[in-house]
N, C-alpha and C positions, 0 to 999 in steps of 0.2 A: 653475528651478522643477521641485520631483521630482513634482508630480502633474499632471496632468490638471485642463480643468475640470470633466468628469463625474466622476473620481472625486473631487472637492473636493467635488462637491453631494451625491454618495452619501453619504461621508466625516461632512459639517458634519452631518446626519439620523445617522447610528449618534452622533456625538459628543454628541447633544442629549439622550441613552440615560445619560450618565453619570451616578452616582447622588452622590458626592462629588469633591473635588482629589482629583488624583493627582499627582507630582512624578516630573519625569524628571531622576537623576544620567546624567551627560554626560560622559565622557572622549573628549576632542578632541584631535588632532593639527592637523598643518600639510597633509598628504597630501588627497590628492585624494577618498578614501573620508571622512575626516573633514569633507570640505566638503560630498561630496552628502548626507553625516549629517545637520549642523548645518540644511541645507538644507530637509531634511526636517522636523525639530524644530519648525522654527522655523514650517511650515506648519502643523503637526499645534499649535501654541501660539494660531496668528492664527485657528484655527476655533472654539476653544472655550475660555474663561476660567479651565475646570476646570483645566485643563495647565499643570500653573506647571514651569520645571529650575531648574536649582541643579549650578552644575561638582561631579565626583565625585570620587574618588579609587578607579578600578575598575582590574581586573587586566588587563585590554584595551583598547588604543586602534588604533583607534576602537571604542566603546561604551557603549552607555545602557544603565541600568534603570527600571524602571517600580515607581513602590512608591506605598504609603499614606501621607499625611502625617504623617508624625512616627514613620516605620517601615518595614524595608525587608521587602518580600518575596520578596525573591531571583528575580526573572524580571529576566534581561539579553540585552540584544539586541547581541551584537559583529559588525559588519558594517551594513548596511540593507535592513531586514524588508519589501523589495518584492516584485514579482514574485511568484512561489504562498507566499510567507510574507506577505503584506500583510495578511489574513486573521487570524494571529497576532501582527499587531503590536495592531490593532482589538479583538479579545477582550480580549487581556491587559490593554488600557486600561479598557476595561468592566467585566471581572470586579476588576481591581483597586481599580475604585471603590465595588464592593460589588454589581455586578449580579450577580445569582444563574444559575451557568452550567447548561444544557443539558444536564445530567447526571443520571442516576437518583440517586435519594438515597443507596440503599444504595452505589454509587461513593465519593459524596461522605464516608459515613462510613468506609468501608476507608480512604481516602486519609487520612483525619485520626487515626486509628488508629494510623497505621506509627509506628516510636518510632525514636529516634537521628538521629544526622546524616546526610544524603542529599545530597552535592553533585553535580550532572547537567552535564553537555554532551553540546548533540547539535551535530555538524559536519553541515551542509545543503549543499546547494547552491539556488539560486532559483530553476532551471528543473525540482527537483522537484519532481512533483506529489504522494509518499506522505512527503514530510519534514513538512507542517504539521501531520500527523496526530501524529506523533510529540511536538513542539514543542508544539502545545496544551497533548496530556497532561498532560505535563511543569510546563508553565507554570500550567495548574490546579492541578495535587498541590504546588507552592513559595506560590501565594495562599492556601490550604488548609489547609496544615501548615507553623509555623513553623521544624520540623527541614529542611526541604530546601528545595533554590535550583536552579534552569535557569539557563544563558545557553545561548543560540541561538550558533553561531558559522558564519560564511560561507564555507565552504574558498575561495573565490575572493579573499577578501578577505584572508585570514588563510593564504596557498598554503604558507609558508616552514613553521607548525606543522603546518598538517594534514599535510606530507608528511614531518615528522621522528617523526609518532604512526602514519605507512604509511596515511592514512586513505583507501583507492580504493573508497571507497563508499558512498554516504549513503543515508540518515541511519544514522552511527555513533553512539552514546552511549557516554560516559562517565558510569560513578560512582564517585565517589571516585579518582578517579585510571586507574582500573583498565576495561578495555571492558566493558560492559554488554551489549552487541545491536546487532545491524546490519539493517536493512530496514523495512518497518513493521510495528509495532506498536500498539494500541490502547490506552486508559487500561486496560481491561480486563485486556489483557497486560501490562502492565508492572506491574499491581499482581500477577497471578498469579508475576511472576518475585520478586517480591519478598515473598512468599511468603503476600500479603493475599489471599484467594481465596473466592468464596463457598463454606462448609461442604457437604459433603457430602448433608446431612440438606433441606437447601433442596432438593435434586433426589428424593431416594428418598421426600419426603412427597408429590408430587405426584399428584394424579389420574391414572389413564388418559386419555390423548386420543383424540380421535376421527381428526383427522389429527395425524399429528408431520411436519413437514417438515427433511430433514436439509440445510443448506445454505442463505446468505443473498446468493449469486449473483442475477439477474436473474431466475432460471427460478424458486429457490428464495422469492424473496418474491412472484413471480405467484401463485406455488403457492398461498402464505399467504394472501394477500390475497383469492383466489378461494375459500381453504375457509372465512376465516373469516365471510364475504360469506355463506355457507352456516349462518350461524348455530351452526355445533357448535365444539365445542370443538378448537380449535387450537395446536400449538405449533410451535418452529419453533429450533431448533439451528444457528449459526451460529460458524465458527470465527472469521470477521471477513465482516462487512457487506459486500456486493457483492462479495465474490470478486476474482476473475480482474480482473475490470470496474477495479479502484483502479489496475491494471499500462497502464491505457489512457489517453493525455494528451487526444488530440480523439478524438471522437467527430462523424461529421458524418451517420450513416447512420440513424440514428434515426429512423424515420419521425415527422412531425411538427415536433420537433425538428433546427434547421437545424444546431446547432452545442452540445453540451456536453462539459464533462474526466471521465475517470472517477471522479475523487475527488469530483466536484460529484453525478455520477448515483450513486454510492455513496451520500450521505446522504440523496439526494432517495427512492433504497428503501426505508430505514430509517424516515424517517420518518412514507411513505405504508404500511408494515407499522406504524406505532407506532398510526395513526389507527383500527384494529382492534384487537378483542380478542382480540390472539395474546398467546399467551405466550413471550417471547423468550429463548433461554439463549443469549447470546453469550460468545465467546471460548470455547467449546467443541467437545471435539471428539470425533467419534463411531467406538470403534475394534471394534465387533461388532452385528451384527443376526443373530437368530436368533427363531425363529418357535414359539412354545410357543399354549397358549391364547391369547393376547394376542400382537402383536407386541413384540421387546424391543431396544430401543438400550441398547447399553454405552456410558457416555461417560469421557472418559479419567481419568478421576478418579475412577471405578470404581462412579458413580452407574448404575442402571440406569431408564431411560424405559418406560414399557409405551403402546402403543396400538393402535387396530382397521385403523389403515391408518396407512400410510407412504410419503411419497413422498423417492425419493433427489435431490438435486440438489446433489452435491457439483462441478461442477466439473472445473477441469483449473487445471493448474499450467505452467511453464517445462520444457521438455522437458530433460534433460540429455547432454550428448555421450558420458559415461560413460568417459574417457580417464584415466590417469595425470593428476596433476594439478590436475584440474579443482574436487574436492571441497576438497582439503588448498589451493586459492587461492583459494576462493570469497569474497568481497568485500576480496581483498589483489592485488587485479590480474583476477581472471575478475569478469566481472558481466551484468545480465541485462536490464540497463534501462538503455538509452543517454541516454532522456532526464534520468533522474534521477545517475548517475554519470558522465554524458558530460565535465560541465565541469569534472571532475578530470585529465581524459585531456590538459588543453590543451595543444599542441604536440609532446605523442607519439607514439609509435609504437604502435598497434594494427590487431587486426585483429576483422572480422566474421565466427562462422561458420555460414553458412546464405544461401541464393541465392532465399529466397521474399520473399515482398513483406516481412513484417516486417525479415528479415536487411537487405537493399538498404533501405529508408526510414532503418534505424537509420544502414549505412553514407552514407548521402547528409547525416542528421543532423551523423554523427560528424565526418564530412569539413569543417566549418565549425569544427571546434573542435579535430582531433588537428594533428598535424605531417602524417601522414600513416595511411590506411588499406588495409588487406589485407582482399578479403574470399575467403573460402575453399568453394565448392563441390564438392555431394560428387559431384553429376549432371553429365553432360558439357555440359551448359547451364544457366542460370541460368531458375529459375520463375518468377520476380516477372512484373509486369506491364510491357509491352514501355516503355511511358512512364515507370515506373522505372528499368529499365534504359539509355530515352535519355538520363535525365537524371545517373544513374551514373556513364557513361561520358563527359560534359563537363567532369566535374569532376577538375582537374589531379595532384589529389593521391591518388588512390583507384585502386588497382592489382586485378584481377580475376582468382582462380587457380581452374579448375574443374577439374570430375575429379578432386579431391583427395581424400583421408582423412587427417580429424586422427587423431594419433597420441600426441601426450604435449603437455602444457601445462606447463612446465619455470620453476623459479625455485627462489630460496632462500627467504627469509623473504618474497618477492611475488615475481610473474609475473618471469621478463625474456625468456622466447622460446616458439618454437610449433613442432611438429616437424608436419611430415603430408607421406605417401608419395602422388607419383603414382600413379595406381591403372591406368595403360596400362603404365608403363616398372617400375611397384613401387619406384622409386628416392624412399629417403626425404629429405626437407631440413628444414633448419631454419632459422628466422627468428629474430632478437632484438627482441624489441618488448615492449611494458610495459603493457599490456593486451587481453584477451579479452572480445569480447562475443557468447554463445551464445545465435542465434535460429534454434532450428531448429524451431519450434511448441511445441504442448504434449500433453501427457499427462494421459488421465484422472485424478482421485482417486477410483478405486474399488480401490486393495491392499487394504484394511482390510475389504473382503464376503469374501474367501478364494471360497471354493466356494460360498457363500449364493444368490448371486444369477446367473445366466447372465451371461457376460461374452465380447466377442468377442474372437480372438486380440492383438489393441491395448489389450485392459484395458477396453473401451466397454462400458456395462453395456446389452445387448438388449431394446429395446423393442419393443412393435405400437403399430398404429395409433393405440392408445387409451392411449398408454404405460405399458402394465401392463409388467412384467416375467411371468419364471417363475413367482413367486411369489407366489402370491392374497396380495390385498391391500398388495404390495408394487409401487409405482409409480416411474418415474424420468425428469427431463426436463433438459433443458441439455446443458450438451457432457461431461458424464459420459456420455452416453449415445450409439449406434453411430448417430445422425442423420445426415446424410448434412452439412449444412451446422453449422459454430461463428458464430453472430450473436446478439448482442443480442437484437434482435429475435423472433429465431427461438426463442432461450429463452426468453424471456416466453410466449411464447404457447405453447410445448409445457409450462411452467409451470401457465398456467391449463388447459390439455387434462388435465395429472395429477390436476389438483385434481378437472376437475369428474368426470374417471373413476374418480376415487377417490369422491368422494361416492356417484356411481352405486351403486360398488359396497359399501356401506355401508347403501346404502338396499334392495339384495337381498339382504344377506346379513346 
């Protein structure tokens, strides 16, 4: 039995949602992955009458598709779509029985727009939590448009290709044979890469707003949702919904909230900003503010925003070690999320570098899944929290080098070793191992103000208590900003302090 009996009861309630059959082709082997398949199928068949299969003739085994009866829509699942893709096996059932998906319209029409042929894979892994993002997409845009087809594929399932395509990072995509993108992506983005984008003229006809909030972070939809509570006009620029927040698997600190993933508080943002009348430009991105009559946002597409207040709440990113290496291996051996590229790593040789609580969780993570682990510290002790580090140190396989300085991340076409000088003797060595995982915190996204806006020597954009910046009428909250603590929590609420000082000072000025 592949499920659960609460997930069977949750399960039989979305199943009763479908609006016609849908037919599942089924390429079976004799293997172990083909049995917990069938396994599966054949639950997802005794819940609801709509699910009739029928054996395939697919280019993978083990794997199913999911199509309309008497037509295929090219959404294929090779592998079993449990775990953070169970989610995308559910939709795909749904939408392909004709329920109408979750989507603004204008998406829906770019996506059926695109012209020619579009064949996708994305290589997943389960314990991703930013691959169903991508998968969805995907699986929406092949129900949508007859030209293009997804299959889902499980590097765990499928170890022998993903590691002859070098895949050390999910979610990778293919189209057409050829790589498409590696990390997550939005429907948004991937229609932008594909060159469907909303017009230019959608942005430059807009009204002035009263606030614009740059950023769709924690801080940045507090923001929102506090100015639009205020009745004026609100907008709200977002490069991707919740930020930083989608890079986080649990969540347990949430006041109120005992336990959620970031990818689940990501949409729950989204949607409690959708329940106002903001105006949302997602998948954009803001690369100039300057201060004329009006405030004005450049956004990358060379649209310009005007409005009477601004609040910044861009965020921080993955800090980078800045070595040889690092960039020219970035998802071919270096990567930045252990949970989501951890189970490609299985039985190698890597290391961690960074000794604060992130770097140590990931190494304690990794150490259930590599061969073995190196983690690499730059301080002559390790930061993390001491109960991290007891539990570091029990584990047989996980070696601890401190006082070190990485120096080059070395490979040919991917990672195969790690060079860094003791920093007492200056004696430099090197290691041969087959992947890098850099947690050494993050770094503001404030490059893109230049000189605009006060910044502290870290890149932190300068707040008071009221989070104003230097700049009348230019505010900013979250961890963009020189705050003393980076939390959830703490963004939200210096979020809503932007917004309501931002009204304030609207209402004097």
């Amino acid at each position: 039995m592949m499920l659960d009996a609460e997930i069977k009861k949750q399960l039989t309630e979305y199943l009763q949602l479908l609006e016609n059959d849908v037919l599942i082709k089924i390429s079976a082997g004799s293997d172990r992955v083909s049995k917990d398949m069938m396994d599966l199928i054949h639950e997802l068949t005794g819940l609801s009458p709509r699910i009739k299969t029928e054996e395939g003739k697919l280019p993978r085994t083990p794997s199913f598709s999911i199509n309309r009866m008497g037509e295929d829509t090219g959404v294929t699942f090779a592998g079993i779509p449990l775990g953070h893709e169970f989610t995308s096996l559910v939709l795909a059932l749904l939408q392909v029985s004709g329920r109408a998906p979750k989507v603004e319209g204008y998406l829906i029409d770019q996506v059926k727009r695109i012209q020619g042929e579009h064949h996708f894979e994305t290589y997943i892994s389960l314990s991703c939590h930013n691959c169903p993002e991508v998968v969805q997409a995907l699986n929406l845009m092949s129900i949508l448009n007859p030209g293009i087809t997804h299959t889902m594929i499980d590097g765990a399932a499928f170890k022998d290709e993903a590691e002859r395509k070098n895949v050390m990072a999910v979610p990778t995509v293919y189209l057409n044979g050829e790589v498409f993108g590696s990390g997550r992506m939005t429907l948004e983005e991937i229609l932008g890469k594909l060159g469907s984008a909303p017009d230019i003229s959608e942005f430059e006809k807009k009204e002035p707003f009263d606030i614009l909030v740059i950023g769709g972070g924690p801080a940045g939809a507090s923001a929102a949702i506090y100015a639009a509570r205020k009745g004026i006009r609100t907008g709200i620029v977002a490069e991707r919904f919740g930020g930083q927040v989608r890079e986080t698997l649990g969540i347990e600190n949430l006041i109120s909230v005992a336990y959620t993933e970031g990818p689940e508080f990501a949409e729950i943002l989204e949607q409690h900003v959708k329940n106002y009348e903001v105006d949302i430009m997602d998948s954009q991105r803001a690369v100039r503010l300057e201060r004329k009559e009006l405030l004005e946002v450049e956004l990358e597409n060379g649209a310009v925003l005007k409005s009477k207040a601004v609040i910044l709440s861009t965020g921080a990113r993955w800090r980078y070690v800045g070595v040889p290496g690092e960039a020219e291996f970035k998802n071919k051996g270096v990567a930045y999320c252990p949970h989501c590229d951890g189970p490609l790593y299985k039985g190698k040789q890597v290391a961690v570098i960074g000794g604060g609580n992130s770097g140590i969780e990931a190494a304690i993570d990794l150490a259930g899944i590599a061969g073995h682990v190196t983690v690499l510290e730059f301080m002559p002790e390790l930061k993390a929290d001491s109960i991290l580090q007891k539990r570091l140190y029990r584990l047989p396989n996980v070696t601890v080098i401190k006082n070190v300085q990485t120096k080059e991340i070395t490979g040919t076409d991917k990672v195969n070793g790690i060079s860094y000088m003791d920093r007492e003797t200056g004696e430099v060595h090197h290691q041969e191992l087959q992947g890098v995982f850099v947690q050494i915190g993050l770094t503001a996204n404030t490059d893109w103000l230049g000189e605009t806006v006060a910044r502290s020597p870290m890149g932190e954009i300068i707040v008071d208590h009221r989070n104003a910046t230097n700049v009348p009428g230019v505010f900013a909250a979250g961890d963009c900003t020189d705050s003393a603590y980076k939390q959830i929590v703490i963004a939200m609420g210096s979020g809503a302090s932007a917004a309501l000082s931002a009204f304030d000072y609207l209402i004097r000025n």
